[in-house]
C-alpha positions as CSV (number, residue, x, y, z in Angstrom):
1,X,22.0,7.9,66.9
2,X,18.6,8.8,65.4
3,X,20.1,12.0,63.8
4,X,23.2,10.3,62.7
5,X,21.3,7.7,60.9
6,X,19.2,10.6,58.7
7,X,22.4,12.2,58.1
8,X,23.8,9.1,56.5
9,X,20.4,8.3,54.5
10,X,20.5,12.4,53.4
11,X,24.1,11.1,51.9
12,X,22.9,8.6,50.3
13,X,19.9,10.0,48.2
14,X,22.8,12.9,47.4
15,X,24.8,11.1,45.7
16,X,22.0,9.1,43.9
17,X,21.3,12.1,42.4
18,X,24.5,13.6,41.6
19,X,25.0,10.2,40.1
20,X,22.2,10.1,37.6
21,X,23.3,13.8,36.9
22,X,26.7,11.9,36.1
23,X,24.7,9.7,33.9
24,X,23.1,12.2,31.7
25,X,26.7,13.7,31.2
26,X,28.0,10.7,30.7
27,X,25.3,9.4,27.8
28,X,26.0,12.6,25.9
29,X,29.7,12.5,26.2
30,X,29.6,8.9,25.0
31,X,27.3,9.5,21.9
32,X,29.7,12.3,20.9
33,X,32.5,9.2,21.0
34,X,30.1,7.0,19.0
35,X,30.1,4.8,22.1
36,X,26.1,3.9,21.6
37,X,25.0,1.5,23.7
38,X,27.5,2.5,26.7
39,X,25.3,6.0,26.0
40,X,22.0,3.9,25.8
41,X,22.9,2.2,28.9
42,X,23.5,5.7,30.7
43,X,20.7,7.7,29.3
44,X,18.5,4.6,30.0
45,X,19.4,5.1,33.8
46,X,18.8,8.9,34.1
47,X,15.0,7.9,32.8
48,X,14.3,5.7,35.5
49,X,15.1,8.5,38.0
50,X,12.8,10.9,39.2
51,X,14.9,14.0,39.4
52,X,15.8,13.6,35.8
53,X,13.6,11.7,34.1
54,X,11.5,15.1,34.6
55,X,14.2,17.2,32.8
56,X,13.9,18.0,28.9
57,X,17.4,17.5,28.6
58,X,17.5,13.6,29.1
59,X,14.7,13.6,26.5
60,X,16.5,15.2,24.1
61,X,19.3,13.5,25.4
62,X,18.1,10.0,25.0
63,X,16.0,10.7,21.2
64,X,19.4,12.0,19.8
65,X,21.1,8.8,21.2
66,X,18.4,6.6,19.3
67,X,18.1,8.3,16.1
68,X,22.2,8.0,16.2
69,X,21.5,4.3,16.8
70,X,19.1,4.4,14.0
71,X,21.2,5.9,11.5
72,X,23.8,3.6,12.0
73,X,22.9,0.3,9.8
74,X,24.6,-2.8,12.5
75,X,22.9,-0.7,15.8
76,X,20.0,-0.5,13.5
77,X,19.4,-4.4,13.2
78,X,20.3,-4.7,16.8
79,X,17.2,-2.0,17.9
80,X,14.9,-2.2,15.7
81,X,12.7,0.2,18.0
82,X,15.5,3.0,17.9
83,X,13.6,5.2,15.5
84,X,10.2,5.1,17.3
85,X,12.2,5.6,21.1
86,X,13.8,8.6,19.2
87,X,10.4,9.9,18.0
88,X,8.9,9.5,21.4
89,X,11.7,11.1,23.2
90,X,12.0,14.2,21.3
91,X,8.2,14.6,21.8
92,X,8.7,13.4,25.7
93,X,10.8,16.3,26.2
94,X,8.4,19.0,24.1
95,X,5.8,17.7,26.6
96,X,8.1,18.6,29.7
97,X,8.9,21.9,28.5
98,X,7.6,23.2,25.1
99,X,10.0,26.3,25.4
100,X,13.1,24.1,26.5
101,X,16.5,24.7,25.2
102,X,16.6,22.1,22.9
103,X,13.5,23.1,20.8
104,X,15.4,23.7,17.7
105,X,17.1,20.8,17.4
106,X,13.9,18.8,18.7
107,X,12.0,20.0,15.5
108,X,14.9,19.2,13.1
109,X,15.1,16.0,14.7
110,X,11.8,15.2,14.1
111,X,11.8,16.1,10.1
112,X,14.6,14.1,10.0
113,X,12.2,11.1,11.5
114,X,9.7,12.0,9.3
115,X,11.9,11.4,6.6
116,X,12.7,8.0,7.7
117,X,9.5,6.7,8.7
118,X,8.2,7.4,5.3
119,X,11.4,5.9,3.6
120,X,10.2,2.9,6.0
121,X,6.9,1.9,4.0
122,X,8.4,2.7,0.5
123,X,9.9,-1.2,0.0
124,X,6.7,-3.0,1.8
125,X,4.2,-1.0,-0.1
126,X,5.7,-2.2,-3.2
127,X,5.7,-5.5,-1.9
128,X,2.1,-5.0,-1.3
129,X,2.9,-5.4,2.5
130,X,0.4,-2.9,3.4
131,X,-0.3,-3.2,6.9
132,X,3.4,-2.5,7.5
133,X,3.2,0.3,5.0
134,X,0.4,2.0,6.1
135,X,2.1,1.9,9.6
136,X,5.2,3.7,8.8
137,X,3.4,6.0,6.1
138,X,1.0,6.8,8.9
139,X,4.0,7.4,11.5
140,X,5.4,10.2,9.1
141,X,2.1,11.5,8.8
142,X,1.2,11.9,12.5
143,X,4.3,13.8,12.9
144,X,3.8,16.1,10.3
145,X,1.0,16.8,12.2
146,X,2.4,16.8,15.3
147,X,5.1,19.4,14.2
148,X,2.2,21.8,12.5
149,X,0.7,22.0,16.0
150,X,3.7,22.1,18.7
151,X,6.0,24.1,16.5
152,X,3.4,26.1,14.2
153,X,4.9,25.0,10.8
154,X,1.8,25.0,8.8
155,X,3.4,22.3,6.7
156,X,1.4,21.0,4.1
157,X,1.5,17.3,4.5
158,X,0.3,15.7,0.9
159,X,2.6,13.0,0.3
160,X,2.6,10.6,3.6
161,X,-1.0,11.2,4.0
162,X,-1.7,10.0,0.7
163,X,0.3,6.5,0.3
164,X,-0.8,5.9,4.6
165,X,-4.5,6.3,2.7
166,X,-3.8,4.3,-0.2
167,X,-2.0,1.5,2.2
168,X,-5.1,1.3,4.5
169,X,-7.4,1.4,1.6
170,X,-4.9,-1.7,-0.4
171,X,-5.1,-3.3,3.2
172,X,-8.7,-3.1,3.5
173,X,-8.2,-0.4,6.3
174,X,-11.4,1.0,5.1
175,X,-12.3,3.5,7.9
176,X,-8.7,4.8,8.1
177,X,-8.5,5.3,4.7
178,X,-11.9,7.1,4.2
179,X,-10.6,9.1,7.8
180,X,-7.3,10.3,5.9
181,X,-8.7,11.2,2.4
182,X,-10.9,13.2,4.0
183,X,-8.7,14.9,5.7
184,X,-6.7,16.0,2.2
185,X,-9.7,16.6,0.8
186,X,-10.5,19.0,3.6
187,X,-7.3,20.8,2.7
188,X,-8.1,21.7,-0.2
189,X,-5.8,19.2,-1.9
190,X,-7.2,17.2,-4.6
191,X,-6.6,14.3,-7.5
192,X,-8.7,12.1,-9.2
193,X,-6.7,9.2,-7.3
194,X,-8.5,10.1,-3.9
195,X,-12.5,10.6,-5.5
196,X,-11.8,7.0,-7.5
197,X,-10.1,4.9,-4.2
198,X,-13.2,6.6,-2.4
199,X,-15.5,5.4,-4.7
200,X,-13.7,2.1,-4.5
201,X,-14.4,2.1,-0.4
202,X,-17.4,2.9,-0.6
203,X,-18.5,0.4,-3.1
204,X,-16.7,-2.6,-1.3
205,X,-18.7,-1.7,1.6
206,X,-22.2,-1.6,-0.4
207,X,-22.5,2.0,-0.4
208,X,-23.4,2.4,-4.2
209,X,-25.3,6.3,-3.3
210,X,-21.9,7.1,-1.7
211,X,-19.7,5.5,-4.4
212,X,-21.6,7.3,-7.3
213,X,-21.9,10.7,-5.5
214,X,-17.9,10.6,-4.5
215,X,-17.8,9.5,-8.0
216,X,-19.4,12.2,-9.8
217,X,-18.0,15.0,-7.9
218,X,-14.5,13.9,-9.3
219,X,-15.5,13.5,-12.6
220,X,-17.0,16.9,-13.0
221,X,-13.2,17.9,-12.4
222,X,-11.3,15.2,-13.9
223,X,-13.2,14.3,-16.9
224,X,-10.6,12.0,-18.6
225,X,-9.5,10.6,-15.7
226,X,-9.1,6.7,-16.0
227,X,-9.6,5.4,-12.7
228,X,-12.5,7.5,-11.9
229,X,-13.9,5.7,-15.2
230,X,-13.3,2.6,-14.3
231,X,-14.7,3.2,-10.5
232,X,-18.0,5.2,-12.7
233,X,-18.5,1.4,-14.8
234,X,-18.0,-1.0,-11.4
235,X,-20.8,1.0,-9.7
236,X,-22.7,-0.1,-12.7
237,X,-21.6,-3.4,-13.2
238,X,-22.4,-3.6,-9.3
239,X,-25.7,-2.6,-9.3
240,X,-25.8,-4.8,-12.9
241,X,-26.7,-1.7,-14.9
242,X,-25.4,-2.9,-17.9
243,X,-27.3,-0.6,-20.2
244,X,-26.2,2.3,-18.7
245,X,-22.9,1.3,-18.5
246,X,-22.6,0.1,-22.3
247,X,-24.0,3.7,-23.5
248,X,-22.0,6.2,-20.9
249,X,-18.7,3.6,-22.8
250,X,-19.8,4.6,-26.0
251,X,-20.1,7.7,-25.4
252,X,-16.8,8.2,-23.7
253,X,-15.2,6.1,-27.0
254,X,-16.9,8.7,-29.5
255,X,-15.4,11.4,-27.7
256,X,-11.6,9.6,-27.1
257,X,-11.6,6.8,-30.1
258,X,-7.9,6.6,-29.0
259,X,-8.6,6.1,-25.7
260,X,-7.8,2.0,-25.3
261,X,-9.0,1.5,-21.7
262,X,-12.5,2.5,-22.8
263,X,-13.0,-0.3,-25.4
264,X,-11.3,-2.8,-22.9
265,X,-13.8,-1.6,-20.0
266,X,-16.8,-2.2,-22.6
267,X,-15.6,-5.5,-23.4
268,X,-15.9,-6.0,-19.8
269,X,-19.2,-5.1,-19.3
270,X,-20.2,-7.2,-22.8
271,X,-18.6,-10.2,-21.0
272,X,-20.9,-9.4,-17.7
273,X,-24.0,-10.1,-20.0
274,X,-22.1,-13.2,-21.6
275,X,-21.8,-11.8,-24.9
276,X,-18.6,-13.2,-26.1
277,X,-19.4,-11.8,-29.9
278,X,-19.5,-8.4,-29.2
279,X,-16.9,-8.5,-25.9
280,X,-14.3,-10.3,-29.0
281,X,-14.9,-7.4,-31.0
282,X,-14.4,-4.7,-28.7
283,X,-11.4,-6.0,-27.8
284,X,-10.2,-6.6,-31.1
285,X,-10.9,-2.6,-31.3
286,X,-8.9,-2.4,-28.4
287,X,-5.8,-4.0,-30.2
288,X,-6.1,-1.9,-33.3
289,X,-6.1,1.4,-31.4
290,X,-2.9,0.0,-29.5
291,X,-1.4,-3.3,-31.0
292,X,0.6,-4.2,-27.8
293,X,-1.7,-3.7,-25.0
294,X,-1.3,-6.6,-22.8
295,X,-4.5,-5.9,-20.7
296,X,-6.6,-6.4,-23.9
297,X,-4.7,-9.7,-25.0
298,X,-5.0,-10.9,-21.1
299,X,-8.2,-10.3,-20.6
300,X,-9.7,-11.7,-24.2
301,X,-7.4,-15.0,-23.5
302,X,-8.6,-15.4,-20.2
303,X,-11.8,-14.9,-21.6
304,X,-11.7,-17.9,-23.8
305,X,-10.0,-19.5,-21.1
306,X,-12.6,-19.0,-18.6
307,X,-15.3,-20.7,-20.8
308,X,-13.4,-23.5,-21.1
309,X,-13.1,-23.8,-17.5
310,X,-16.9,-23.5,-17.8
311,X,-17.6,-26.2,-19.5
312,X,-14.8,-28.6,-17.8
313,X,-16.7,-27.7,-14.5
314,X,-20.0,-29.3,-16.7
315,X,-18.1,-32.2,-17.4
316,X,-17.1,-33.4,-14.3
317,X,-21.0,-32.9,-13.1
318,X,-22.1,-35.0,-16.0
319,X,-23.5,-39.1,-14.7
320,X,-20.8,-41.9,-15.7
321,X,-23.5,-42.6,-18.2
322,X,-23.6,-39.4,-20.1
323,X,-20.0,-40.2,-22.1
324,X,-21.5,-39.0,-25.8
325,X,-22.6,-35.3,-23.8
326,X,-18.7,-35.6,-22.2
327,X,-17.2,-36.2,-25.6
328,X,-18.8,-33.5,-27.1
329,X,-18.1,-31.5,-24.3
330,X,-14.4,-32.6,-24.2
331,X,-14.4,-31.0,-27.8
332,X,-15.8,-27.8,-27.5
333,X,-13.4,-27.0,-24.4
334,X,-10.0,-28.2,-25.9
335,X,-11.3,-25.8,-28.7
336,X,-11.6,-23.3,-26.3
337,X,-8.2,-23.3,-24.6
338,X,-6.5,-23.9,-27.9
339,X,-8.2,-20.1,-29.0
340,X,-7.1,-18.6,-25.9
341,X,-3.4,-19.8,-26.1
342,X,-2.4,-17.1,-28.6
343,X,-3.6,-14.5,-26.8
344,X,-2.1,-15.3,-23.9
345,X,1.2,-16.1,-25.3
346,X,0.8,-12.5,-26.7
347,X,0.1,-11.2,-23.1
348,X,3.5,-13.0,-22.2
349,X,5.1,-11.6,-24.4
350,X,4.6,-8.0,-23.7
351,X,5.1,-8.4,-19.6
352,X,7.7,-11.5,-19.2
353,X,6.8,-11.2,-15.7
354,X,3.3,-11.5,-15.2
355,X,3.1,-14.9,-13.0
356,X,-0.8,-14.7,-13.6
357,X,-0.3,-15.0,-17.1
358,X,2.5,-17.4,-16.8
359,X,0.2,-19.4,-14.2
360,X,-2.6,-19.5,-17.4
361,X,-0.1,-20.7,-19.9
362,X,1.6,-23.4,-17.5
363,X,-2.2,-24.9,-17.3
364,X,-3.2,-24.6,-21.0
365,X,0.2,-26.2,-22.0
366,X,-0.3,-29.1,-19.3
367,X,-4.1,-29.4,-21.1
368,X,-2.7,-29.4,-24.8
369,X,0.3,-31.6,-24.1
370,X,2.8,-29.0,-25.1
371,X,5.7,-30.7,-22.7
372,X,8.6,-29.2,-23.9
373,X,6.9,-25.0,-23.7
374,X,5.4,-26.8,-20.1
375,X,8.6,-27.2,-19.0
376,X,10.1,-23.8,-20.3
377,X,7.5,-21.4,-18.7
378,X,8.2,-23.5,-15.2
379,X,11.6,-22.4,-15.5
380,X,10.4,-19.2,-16.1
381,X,8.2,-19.1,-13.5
382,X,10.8,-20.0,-11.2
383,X,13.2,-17.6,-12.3
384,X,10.3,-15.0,-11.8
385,X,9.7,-15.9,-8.1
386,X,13.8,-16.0,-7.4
């Protein structure tokens, strides 16, 4: 009886074999009908058994079934998780056999994901959604890397490295980012974007010996770079080094007298020491080397605008009892916002879309009374934001 009942068990684990063998068939044959999630279901089987969950072909089997799923847009909504299964599959079955059968379409497969997962943090990176971008930028870069070491590609990976940097570094990632410019740096790859965002790190973090090292060492190769300029004049204006900052400006203007971002930047520093005269000046200079830059019009509105906000903040500390200091006051600020209107309205003008802007105008016109341009730049505003 004993032997008859081992017999019976023996039959039993047989054909629990031969039918998750079945299953893997089956997954594969169902894929190649488009049947998806009767292959999901299959494949999803044949990984829970031990027999063939340990074979590279259910692997492959089950990352081509997902990256079907992910290519098709309705399965796509339904799994959102189909990409990163695929990814994990087709490196699953690498890991049970890196000389498996299946090893050429494994690494095409895997491009093909890389592709994707980049694609994935193009729309939330403009969106400034940088955690989610610098998750799928970093995806695409991991398996880059991945594919240089199991397949021996010696692919040169500058592009997902790069925006997964610049996400973390938006996001405030700061040791990721710093991890992954370095490691383009270390490949010899470089652009005046990474030595500025470093500089930008490393000064957010109070590093200013860092910042003006990183700094310098990108300069001396991109001389007229922009944003390594204006990362050179925040370490100054951070350590409040003014002076320095107002003669390496000069300098740089004498040199590049068309250059509009230089007088802009010195206005900048002229309005760090509170000297409106000469920051007004500079950025008149600005709008006579180019008559439509919005970032000179912005900034020399919101300068005006800013000491009028200065002086509305000294009202409202004033006793009940100082009314003749509040009238006079009262004066001098109106005056204020009234000089910064034009500019502003300039700034408009040239980006139509600028809600900052749009958010400065809807106050001043709400301070001067102007109802009926109130009420058109709230349309506008609300047109704006959709």
């Amino acid at each position: 009886m004993k032997k008859f009942v081992l017999f019976v068990t023996s039959l039993v684990l047989s054909f629990n074999v031969f039918s998750q063998s079945s299953a893997v068939v089956s997954a594969w044959n169902y894929i190649k009908s488009g049947e998806m999630e009767n292959a999901r279901t299959s494949i999803e089987g044949a990984t829970q058994d031990s027999k063939t969950a340990a074979w590279p072909k259910t692997w492959f089997y089950r990352a081509t079934i997902y990256l079907s799923m992910y290519d098709d847009s309705v399965m796509r909504k339904k799994h959102p998780e189909a990409l990163s299964e695929a990814i994990k599959s087709y490196e699953k079955a690498m890991e049970l056999n890196p000389k498996n059968e299946f090893k050429e379409q494994i690494q095409q497969g895997l491009i093909e994901s890389s592709f994707h997962t980049f694609n994935n943090g193009v729309i939330p990176y403009n969106n400034k959604d940088y955690a989610t971008a610098y998750a799928s930028f970093r995806q695409s870069a991991d398996i880059n890397q991945y594919l240089n070491t199991t397949f021996n590609m010696k692919k040169v990976d500058t592009l997902s490295t790069l925006y997964a940097a610049n996400a973390a570094a938006k996001g405030k990632k700061y040791d990721e980012a710093t991890q992954l410019y370095q490691q383009l740096l270390d490949q010899k790859i470089m652009m005046p974007d990474i030595y500025s965002n470093l500089g930008m790190i490393y000064l957010a973090q109070g590093d200013t010996t860092k910042a003006t090292n990183i700094i310098s060492e990108g300069s001396k190769m991109y001389p007229q770079d922009e944003g390594l300029m204006v990362q050179e004049l925040n370490v100054y204006l951070f350590s409040k080094k003014y002076d320095e900052a107002i003669t390496k400006l000069n300098a740089a203007i004498q040199k590049e007298p068309k250059f509009t971002a230089l007088y802009i930047n010195l206005a900048n520093v002229y309005e760090q020491q509170k000297d409106t005269v000469n920051a007004r000046k500079t950025y008149m200079q600005a709008l006579q080397v180019d008559p439509k830059s919005f970032d000179a019009f912005y900034r020399l509105g919101a300068m005006y605008y800013n000491q009028a906000v200065e002086l509305n903040n000294q009202m409202n500390k004033l006793d009940l009892n100082a009314q003749k200091k509040y009238d006079v006051l009262k004066v001098d600020r109106d005056q204020l916002f009234k000089a910064a209107l034009p500019y502003l309205e300039q700034a408009h003008q040239i980006d139509l879309k600028d809600m900052d802007t749009m958010s400065a105008l809807k106050e001043l016109y709400a301070r001067l009374n102007m109802m009926d341009k109130l009420n058109d730049i709230k349309q506008e505003m609300d047109a704006t934001k959709g």
